[in-house]
MIMARPA-778038 format. One record per atom (N, C-alpha, C): residue number from 1; atom name; x, y, z. Coordinates in steps of 0.05 Angstrom, whole numbers, m for minus. Example, Ala and Ser with C-alpha at 12.3 -4.5 7.8 and 13.67 -1.06 7.14 Angstrom:
BEGIN
{r 1, 'N', {264, m114, 156}};
{r 1, 'CA', {246, m90, 156}};
{r 1, 'C', {264, m66, 156}};
{r 2, 'N', {257, m45, 142}};
{r 2, 'CA', {273, m21, 143}};
{r 2, 'C', {258, 1, 157}};
//
This chain:
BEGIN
{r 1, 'N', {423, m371, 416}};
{r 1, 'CA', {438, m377, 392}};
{r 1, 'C', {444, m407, 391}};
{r 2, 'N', {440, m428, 373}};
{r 2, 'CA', {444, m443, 371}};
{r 2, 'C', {461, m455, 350}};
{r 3, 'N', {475, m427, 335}};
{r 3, 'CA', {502, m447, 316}};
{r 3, 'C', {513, m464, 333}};
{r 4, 'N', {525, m480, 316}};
{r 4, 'CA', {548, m492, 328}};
{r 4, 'C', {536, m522, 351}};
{r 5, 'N', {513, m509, 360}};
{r 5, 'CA', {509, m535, 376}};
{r 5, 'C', {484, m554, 370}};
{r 6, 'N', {494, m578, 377}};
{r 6, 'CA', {468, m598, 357}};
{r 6, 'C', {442, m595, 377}};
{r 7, 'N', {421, m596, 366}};
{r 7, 'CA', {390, m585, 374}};
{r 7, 'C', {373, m622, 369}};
{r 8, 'N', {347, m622, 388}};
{r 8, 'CA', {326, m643, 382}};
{r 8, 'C', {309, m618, 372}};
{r 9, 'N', {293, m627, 353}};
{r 9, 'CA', {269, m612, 339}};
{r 9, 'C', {249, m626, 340}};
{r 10, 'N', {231, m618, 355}};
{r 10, 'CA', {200, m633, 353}};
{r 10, 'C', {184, m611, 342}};
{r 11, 'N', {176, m621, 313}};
{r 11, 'CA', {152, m608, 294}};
{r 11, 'C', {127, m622, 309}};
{r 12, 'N', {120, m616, 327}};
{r 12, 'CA', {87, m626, 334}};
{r 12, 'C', {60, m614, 323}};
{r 13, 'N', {43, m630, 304}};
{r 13, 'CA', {19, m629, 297}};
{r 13, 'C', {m2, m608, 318}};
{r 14, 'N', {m19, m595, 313}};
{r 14, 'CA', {m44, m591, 328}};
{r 14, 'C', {m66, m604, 325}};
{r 15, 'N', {m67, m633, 302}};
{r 15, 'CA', {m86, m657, 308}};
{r 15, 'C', {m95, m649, 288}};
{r 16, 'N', {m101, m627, 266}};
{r 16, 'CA', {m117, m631, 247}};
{r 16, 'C', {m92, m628, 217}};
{r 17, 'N', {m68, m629, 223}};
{r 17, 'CA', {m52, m626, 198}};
{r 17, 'C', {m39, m651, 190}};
{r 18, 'N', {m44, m659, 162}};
{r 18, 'CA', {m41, m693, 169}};
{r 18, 'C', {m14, m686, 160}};
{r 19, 'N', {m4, m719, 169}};
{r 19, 'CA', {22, m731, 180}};
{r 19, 'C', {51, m720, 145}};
{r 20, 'N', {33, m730, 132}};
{r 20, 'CA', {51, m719, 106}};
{r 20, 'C', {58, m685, 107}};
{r 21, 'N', {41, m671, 111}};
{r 21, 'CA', {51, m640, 118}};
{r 21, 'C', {66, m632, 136}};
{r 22, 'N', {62, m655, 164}};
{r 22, 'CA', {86, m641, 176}};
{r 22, 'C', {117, m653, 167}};
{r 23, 'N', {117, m674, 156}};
{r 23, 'CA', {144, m684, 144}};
{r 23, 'C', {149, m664, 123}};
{r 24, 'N', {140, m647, 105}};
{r 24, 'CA', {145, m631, 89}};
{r 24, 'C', {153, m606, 97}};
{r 25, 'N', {135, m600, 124}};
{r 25, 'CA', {149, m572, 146}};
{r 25, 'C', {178, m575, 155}};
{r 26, 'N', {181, m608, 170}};
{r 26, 'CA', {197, m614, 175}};
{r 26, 'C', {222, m617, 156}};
{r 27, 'N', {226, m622, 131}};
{r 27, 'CA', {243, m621, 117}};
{r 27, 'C', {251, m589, 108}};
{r 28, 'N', {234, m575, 113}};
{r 28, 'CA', {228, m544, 103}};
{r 28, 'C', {253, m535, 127}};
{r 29, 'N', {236, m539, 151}};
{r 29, 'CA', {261, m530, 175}};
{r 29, 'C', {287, m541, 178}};
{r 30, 'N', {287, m567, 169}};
{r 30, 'CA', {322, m581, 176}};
{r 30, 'C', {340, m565, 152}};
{r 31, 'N', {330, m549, 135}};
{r 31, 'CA', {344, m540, 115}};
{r 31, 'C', {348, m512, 111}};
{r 32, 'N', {330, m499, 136}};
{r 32, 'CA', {333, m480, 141}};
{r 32, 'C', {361, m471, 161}};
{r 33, 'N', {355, m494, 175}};
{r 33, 'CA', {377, m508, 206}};
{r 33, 'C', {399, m512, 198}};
{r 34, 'N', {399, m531, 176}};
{r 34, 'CA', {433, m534, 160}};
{r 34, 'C', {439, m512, 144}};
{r 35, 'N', {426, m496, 141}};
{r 35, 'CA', {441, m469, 122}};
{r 35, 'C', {444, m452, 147}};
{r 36, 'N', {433, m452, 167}};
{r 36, 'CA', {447, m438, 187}};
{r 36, 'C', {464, m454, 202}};
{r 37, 'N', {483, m471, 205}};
{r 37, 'CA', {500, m494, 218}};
{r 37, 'C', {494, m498, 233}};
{r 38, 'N', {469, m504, 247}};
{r 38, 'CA', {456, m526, 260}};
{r 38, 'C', {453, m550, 255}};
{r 39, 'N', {460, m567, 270}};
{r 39, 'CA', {461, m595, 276}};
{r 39, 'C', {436, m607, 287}};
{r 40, 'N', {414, m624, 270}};
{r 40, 'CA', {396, m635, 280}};
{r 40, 'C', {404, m671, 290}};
{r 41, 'N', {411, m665, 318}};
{r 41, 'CA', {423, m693, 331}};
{r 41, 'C', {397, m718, 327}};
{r 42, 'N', {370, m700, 342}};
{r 42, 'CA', {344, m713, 338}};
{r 42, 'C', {322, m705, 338}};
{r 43, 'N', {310, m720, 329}};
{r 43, 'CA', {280, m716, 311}};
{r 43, 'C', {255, m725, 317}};
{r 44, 'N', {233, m709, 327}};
{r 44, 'CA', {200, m725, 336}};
{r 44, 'C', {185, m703, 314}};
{r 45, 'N', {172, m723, 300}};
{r 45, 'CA', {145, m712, 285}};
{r 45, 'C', {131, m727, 282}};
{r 46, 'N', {105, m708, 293}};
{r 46, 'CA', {81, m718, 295}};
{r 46, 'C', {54, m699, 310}};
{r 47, 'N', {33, m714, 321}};
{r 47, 'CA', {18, m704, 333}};
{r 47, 'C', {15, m707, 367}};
{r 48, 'N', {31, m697, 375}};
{r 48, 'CA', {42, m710, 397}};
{r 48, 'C', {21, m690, 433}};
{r 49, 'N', {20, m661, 420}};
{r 49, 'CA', {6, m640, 449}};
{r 49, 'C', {m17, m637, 423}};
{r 50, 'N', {m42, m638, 417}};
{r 50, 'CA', {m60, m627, 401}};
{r 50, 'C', {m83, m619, 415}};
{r 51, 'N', {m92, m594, 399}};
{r 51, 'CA', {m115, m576, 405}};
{r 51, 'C', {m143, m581, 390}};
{r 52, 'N', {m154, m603, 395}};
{r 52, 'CA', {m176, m612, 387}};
{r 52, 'C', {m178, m610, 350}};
{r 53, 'N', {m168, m618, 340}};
{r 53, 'CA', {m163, m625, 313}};
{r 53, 'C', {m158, m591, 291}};
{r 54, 'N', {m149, m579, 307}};
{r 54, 'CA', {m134, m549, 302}};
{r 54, 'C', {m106, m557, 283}};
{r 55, 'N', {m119, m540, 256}};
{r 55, 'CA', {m86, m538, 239}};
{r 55, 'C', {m70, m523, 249}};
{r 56, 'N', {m44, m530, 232}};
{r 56, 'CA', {m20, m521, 243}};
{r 56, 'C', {4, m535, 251}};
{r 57, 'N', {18, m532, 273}};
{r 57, 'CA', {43, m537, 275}};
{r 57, 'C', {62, m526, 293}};
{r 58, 'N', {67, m537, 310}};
{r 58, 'CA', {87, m518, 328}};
{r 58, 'C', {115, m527, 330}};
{r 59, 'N', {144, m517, 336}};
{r 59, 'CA', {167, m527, 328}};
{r 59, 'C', {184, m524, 353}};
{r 60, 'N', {197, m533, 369}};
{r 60, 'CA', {205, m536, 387}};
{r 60, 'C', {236, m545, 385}};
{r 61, 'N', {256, m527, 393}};
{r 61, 'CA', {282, m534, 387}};
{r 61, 'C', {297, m532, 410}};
{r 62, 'N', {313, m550, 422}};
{r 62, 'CA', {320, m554, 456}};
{r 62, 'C', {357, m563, 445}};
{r 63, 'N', {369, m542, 458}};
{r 63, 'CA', {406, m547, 455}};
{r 63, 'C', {408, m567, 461}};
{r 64, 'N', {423, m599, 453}};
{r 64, 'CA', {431, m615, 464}};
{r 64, 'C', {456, m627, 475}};
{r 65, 'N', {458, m627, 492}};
{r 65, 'CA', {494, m641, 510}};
{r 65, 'C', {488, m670, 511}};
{r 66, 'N', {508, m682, 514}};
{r 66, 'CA', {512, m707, 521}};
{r 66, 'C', {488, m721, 542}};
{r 67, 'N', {480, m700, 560}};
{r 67, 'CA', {473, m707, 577}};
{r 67, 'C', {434, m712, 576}};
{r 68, 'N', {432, m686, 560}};
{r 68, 'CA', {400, m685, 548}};
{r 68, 'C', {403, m705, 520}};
{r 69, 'N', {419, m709, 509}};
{r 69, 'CA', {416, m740, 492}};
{r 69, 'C', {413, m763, 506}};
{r 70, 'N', {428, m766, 533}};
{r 70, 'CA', {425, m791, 543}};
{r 70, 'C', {398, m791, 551}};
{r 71, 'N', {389, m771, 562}};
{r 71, 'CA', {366, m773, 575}};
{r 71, 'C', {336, m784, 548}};
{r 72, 'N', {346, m766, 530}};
{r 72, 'CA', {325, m770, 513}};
{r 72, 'C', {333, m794, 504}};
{r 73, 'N', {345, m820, 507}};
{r 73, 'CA', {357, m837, 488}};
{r 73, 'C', {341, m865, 507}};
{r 74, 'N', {333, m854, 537}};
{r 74, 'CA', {331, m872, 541}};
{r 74, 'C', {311, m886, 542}};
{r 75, 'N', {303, m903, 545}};
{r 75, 'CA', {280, m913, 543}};
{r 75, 'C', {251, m906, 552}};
{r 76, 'N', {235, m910, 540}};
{r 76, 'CA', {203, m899, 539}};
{r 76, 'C', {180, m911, 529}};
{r 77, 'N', {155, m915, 560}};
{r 77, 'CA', {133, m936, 560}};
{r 77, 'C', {114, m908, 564}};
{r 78, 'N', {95, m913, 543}};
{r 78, 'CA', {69, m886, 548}};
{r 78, 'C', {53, m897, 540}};
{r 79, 'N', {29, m885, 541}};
{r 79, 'CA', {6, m888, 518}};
{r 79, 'C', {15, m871, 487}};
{r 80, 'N', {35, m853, 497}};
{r 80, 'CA', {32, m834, 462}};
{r 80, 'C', {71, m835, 454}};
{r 81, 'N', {79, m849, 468}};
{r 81, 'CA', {102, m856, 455}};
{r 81, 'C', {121, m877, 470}};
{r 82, 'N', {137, m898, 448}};
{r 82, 'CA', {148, m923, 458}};
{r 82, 'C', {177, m927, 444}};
{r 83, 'N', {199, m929, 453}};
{r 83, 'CA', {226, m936, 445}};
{r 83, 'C', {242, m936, 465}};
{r 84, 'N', {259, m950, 458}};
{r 84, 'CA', {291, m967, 480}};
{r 84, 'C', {287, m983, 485}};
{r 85, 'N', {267, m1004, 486}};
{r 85, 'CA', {251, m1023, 494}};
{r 85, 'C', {275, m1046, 498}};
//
């Protein structure tokens, strides 16, 4: 159950759904999330795990504390993603 507590949502691509569809999934779900009082603290969309250019979309929603915000807040050097720098 996740009323009441704020959630990260990662809408991840399967490599063949372009980038404008999943922002449109993505707006589809955060409004699904706020009519059920869910709190979207934070947000990854994109193509981020993909199955060789496979449509679709998978949605991933993880409870967040103080503690899994810090962690996700902090900084990050990859090949497939960069921030806190």
């Amino acid at each position: 159950d996740f009323t009441g507590a704020p959630v990260i949502a990662m809408l991840n691509g399967m490599g063949g759904t372009p980038l404008i569809e999943l922002y449109l999934m993505y707006g589809e779900v955060a409004a699904l999330l706020d009519a059920a009082g869910v709190t979207i603290a934070r947000n990854l969309v994109g193509n981020y795990i993909t199955s060789l250019d496979m449509a679709g979309c998978s949605l991933t929603l993880v409870k967040a504390d103080d503690d899994i915000l810090g962690l996700w807040d902090a900084p990050v050097v990859t090949a497939g993603l960069r921030w806190g720098l």
